[in-house]
C-alpha positions in Angstrom: -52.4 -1.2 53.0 -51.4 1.2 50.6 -51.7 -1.0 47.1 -49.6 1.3 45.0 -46.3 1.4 47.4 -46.7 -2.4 47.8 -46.3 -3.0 44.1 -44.1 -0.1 43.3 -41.5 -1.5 46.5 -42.2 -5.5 44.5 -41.6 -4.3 41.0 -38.0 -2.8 42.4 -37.0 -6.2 43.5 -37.3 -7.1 39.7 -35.3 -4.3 37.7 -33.0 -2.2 40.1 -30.6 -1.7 40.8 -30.4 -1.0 37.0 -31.1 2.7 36.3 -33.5 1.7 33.0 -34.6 -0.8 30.6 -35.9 -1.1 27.5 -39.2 -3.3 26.8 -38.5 -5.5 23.6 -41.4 -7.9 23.8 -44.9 -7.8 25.7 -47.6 -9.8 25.0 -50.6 -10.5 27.2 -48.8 -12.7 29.2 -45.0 -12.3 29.1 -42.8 -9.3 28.8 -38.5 -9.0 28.4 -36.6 -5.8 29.2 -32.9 -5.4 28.4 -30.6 -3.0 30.5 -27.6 -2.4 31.2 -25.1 0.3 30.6 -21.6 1.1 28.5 -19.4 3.1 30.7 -15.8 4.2 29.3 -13.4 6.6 31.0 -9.7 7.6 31.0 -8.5 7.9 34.3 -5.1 8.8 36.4 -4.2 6.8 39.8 -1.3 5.5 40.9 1.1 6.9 39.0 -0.5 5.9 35.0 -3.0 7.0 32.9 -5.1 4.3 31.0 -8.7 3.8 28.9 -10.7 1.7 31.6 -13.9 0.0 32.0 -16.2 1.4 34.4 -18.1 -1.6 35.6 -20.4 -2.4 32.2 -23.0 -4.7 32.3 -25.7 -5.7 30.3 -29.1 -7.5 31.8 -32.3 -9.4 30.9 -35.6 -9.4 32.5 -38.3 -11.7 32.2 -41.6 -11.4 33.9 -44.6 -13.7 33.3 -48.0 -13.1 34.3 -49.5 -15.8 36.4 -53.3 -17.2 37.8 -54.5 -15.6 40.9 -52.4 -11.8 41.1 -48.7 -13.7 40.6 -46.2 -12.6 38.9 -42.9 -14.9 38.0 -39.7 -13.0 36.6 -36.2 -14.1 36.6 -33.1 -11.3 36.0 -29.9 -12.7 34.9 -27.2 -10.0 34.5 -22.8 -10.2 33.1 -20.8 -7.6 33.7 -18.4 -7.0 30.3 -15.6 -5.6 29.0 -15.8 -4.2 25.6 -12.5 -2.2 25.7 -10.1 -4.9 25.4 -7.4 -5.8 28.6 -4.8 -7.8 26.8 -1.1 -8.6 28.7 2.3 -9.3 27.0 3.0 -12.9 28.3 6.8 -14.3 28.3 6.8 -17.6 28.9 9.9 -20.3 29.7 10.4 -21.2 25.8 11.4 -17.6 25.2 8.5 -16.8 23.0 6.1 -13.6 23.6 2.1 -14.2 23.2 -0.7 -11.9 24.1 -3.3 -12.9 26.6 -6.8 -11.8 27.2 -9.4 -11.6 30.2 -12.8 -12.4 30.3 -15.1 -10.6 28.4 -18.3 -11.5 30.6 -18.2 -12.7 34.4 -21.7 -13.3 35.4 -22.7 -10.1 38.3 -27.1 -11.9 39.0 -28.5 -14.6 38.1 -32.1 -14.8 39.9 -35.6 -16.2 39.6 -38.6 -15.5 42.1 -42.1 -14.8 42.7 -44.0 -12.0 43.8 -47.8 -10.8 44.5 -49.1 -7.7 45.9 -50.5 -8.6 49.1 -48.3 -11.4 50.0 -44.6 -10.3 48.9 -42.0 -11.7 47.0 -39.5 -14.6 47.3 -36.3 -14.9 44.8 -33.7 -17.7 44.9 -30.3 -17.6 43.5 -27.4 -14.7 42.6 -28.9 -10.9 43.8 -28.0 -8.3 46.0 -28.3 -8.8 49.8 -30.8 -7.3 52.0 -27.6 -5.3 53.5 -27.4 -3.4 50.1 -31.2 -1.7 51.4 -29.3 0.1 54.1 -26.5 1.4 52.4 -27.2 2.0 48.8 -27.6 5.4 48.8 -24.3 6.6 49.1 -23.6 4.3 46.1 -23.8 6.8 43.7 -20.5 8.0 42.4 -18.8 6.3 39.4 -15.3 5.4 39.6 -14.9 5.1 43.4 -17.4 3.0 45.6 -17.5 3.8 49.1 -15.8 0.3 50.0 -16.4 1.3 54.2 -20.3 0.2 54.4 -19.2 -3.8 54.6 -21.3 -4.5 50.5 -18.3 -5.5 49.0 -16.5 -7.2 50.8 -13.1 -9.8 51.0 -11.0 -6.5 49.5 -13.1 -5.1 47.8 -14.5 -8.1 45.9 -18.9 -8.0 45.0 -20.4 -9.3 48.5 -20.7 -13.1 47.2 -19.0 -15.1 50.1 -21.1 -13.3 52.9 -24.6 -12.3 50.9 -23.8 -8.6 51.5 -23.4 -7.4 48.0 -24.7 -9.9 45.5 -24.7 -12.8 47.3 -24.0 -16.3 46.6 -27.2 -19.0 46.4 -29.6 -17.0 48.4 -33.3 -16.9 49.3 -34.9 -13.7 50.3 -38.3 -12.7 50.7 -40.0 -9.0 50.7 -42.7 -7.0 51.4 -44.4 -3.8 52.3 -47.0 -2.5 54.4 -47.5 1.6 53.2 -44.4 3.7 53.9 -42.6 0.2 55.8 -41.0 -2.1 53.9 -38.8 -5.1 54.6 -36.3 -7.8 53.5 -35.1 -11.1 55.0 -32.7 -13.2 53.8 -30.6 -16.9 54.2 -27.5 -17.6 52.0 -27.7 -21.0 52.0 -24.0 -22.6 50.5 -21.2 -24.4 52.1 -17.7 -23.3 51.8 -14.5 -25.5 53.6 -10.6 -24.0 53.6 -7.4 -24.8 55.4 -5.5 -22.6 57.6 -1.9 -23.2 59.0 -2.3 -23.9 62.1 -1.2 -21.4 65.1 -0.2 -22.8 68.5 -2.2 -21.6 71.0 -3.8 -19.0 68.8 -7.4 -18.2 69.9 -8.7 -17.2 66.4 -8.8 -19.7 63.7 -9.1 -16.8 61.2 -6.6 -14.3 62.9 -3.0 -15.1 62.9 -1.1 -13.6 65.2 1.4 -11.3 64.0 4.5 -13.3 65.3 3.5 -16.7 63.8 3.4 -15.0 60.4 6.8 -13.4 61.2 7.9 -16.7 61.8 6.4 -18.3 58.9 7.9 -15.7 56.9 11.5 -16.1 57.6 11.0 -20.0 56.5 11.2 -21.7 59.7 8.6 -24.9 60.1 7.0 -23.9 62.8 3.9 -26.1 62.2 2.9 -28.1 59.9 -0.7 -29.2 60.6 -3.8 -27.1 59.7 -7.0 -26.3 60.8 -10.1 -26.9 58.5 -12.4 -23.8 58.8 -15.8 -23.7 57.6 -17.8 -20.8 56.3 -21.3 -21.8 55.7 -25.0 -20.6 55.8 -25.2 -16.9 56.7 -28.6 -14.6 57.6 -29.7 -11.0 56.8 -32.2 -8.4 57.3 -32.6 -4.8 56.4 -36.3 -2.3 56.9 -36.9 0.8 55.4 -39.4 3.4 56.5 -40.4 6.2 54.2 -41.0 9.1 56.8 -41.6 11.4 54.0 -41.3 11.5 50.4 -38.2 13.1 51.1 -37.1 10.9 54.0 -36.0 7.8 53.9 -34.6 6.0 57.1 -33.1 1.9 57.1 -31.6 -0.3 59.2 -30.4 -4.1 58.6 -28.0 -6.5 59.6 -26.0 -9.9 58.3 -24.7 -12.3 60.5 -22.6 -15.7 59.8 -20.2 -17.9 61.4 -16.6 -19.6 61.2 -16.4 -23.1 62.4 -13.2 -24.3 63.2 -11.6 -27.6 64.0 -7.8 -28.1 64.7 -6.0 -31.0 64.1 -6.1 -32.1 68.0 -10.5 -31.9 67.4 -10.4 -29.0 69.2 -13.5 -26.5 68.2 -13.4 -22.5 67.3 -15.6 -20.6 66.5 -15.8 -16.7 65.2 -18.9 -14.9 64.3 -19.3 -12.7 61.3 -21.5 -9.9 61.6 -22.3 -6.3 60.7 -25.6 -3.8 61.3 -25.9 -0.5 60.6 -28.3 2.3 59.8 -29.0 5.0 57.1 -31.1 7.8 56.0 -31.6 9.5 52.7 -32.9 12.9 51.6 -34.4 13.4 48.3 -33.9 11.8 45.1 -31.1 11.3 43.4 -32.0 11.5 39.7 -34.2 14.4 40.8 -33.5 18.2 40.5 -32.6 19.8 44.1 -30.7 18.7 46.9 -29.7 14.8 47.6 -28.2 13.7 50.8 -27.5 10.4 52.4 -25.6 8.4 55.1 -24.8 5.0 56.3 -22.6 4.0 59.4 -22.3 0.1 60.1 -20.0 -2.0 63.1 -18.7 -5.0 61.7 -16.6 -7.8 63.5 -14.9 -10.3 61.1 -16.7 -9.4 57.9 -14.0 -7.9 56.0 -10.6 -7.8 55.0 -7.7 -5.2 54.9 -5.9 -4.3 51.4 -3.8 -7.1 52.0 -6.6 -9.8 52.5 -6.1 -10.4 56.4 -9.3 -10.3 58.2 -10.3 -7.3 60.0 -11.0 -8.5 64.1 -13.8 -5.5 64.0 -14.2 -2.4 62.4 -16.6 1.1 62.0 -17.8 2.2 58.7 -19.0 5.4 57.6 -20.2 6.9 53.7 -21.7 9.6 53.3 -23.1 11.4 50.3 -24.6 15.3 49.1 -25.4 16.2 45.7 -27.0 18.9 43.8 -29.2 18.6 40.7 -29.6 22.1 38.3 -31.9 22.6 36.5 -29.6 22.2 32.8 -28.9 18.6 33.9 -25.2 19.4 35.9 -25.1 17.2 39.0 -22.2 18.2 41.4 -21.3 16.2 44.2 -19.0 15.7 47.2 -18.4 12.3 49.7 -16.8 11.4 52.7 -15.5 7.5 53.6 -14.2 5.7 56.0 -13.3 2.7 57.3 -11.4 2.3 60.5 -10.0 -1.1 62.6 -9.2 -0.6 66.4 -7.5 -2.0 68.9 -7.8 -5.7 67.8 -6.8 -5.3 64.6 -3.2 -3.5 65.9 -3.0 -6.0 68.3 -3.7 -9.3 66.2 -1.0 -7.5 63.4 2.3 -6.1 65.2 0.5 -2.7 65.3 -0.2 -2.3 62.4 -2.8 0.4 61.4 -5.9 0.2 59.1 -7.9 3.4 58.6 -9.5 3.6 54.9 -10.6 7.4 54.4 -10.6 9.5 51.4 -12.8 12.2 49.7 -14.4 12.4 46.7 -16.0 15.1 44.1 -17.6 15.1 40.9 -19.5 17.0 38.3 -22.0 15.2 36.0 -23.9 16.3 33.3 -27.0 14.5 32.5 -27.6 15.1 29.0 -30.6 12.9 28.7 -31.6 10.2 31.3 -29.5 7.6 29.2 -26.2 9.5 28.9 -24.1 11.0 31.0 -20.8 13.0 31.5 -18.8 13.4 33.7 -15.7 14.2 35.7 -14.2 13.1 39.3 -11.9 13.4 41.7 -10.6 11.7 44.4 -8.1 12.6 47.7 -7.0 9.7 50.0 -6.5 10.5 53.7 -6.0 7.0 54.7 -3.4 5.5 57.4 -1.6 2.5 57.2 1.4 2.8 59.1 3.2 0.1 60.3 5.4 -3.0 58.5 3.2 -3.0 55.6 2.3 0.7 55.1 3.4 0.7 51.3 1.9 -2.6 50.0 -1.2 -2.1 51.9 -1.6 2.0 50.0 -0.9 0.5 46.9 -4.9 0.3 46.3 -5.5 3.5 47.8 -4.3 6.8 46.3 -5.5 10.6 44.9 -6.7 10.3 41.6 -9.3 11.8 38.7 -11.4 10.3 35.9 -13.3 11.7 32.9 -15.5 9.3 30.8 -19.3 9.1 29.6 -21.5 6.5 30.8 -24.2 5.4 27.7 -27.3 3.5 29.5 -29.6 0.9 27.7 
């Protein structure tokens, strides 16, 4: 067993996905880091041009040293917005007020315990094993891929399903040399009510002509089905053929339970596995390439929050570092629905691609410029081909991003 990869592959679990931290106390026993980053940028998409947040966050780490070659740490982590989002509100009494969102919403909240030989296991808020297979096409700053099944539910963080950072979950890692691994159980319950479909043989999945129905105002039912989404599993490996190449694979599984109001049972199974491979090093000078490609059947949603029957997801990724610190880089995404999908919504299409490019200039480590651009290619004709493009559209963004 290579001792060095084991702890290097352990000490990740506590710290990234954050690019850097600071040390601000270490003593014999305990040490705190602070992380984070400030990320500000003016960008143009869908017809305006506004100052936006790119995702800022700030985090805390706390490791302890403990008897016998254990280590406790906990990592609790908010994502903010320090730019200000206020609304003009108008309410019934005919008087004007301004109205403010949240300046933190909590992003990890973790605590675990790790040791060389025998691995690491972490309880709470964290990303999902799933995010080892995909997140090296994660890379550009305005537009995530949103077609590797992270984050999920519309493009929400991965919490329902574990995928991104999941909800109340309990993993466990370790690594043996160049192999490395991740297991995972979201343990949580979760209960909603759907209108109930005649005949329908998806609890989840509507058929096209009920919501037709349901649209025009006609009572066509007026029971509902109680659906629950409960425990769910994961897994992801990772192999470093080289120090070059990386290859992973994973999976996440869970399950819809369904009982109508005659007691009758459904059931639908949420799942998604994939596989990846990376070249090079991101941060590094030279050439960086990566892709992931997953299969997916009810793990997602379209842009209008109707679940996706099954689905193929592809990001990919190539970058290259100069030597004065300009990083350029170009990616490809896509994710496509098939035959179900059409057939479950009136033929309606769902087909997510778009391209972008970028230009970056890493000043230091800490601070970077930088510049991208984005062209959408996607397909959503049918019924609801404007409201479901609304999210998806050309656009370009400059801004700096300032990292603890």
């Amino acid at each position: 067993m290579k001792k060095t990869l084991v702890a290097s592959a352990l000490a990740a679990v506590i710290f990234v996905p954050t690019a850097s931290a600071i040390e601000i106390y270490k003593d014999d026993k305990n040490a705190v880091e602070i992380g984070g980053f400030i990320d500000a940028r003016v960008i143009n998409t869908q017809g305006s041009t506004e100052v936006v947040d790119g995702a800022s966050r700030i985090n805390f780490g706390f490791t302890r040293e403990m008897t016998h070659g254990w280590k406790a740490y906990t990592k609790l982590e908010w994502g903010i917005n320090p730019f200000g989002n206020t609304d003009i509100v108008y309410n019934s009494e005919s008087n004007f007020a301004s109205q403010s969102s949240d300046f933190l919403n909590n992003r990890l909240g973790y605590v675990g315990l790790a040791h060389d030989t025998y691995g690491s296991i972490t309880i709470g808020k964290q990303w999902g094993a799933w995010y080892d297979v995909v997140y090296n096409t994660n890379y550009g700053f305005v537009w995530d891929g949103n077609a590797s099944g992270t984050y999920t539910y519309n493009k929400a963080d991965g919490a329902v399903n574990g995928t991104g950072r999941g909800d109340k979950t309990v993993q466990y890692r370790n690594a043996f040399g160049d192999f490395s691994f991740a297991l995972q159980a979201q343990l949580k319950q979760d209960e909603f009510e759907v209108d109930e479909v005649p005949g329908a043989s998806s609890p989840i999945l509507p058929t096209a002509s009920f919501m037709n129905v349901k649209a025009a105002g006609v009572n066509v039912q007026n029971s509902v089905t109680t659906v629950e989404y409960n425990y769910t599993y994961g897994g992801a490996a990772t192999y470093n053929v080289t120090d070059k190449l990386t290859l992973t694979a994973g999976f996440n599984l869970g399950e819809f339970e369904a009982t109508t109001s005659a007691g009758k049972r459904l059931t639908e199974t949420d799942s998604i596995y994939g596989v990846g491979a990376t070249w090079g090093n991101w941060d590094a000078e030279g050439v960086y390439a990566a892709f992931n490609v997953n299969k997916q059947e009810f793990h997602d949603t379209d842009n209008l929050g109707r679940m996706l029957p099954e689905a193929w997801g592809l990001e990919s990724l190539a970058s290259y570092k100069f030597e004065n610190g300009i990083r350029t880089f170009v990616s490809y995404n896509i994710l496509e629905a098939g035959d179900e999908y059409e057939a479950a919504y009136d033929g309606d299409v769902f087909k997510r691609q778009f391209a972008v490019a970028g230009v970056h200039y890493v000043w230091d480590s800490n601070t970077v410029l930088y510049l991208e651009g984005r062209k959408d290619f996607s397909d959503f004709s049918g019924a609801n081909e404007e409201a479901m493009a609304k999210s998806e559209d050309d656009g370009i963004a400059i801004g700096i991003r300032y990292t603890l």
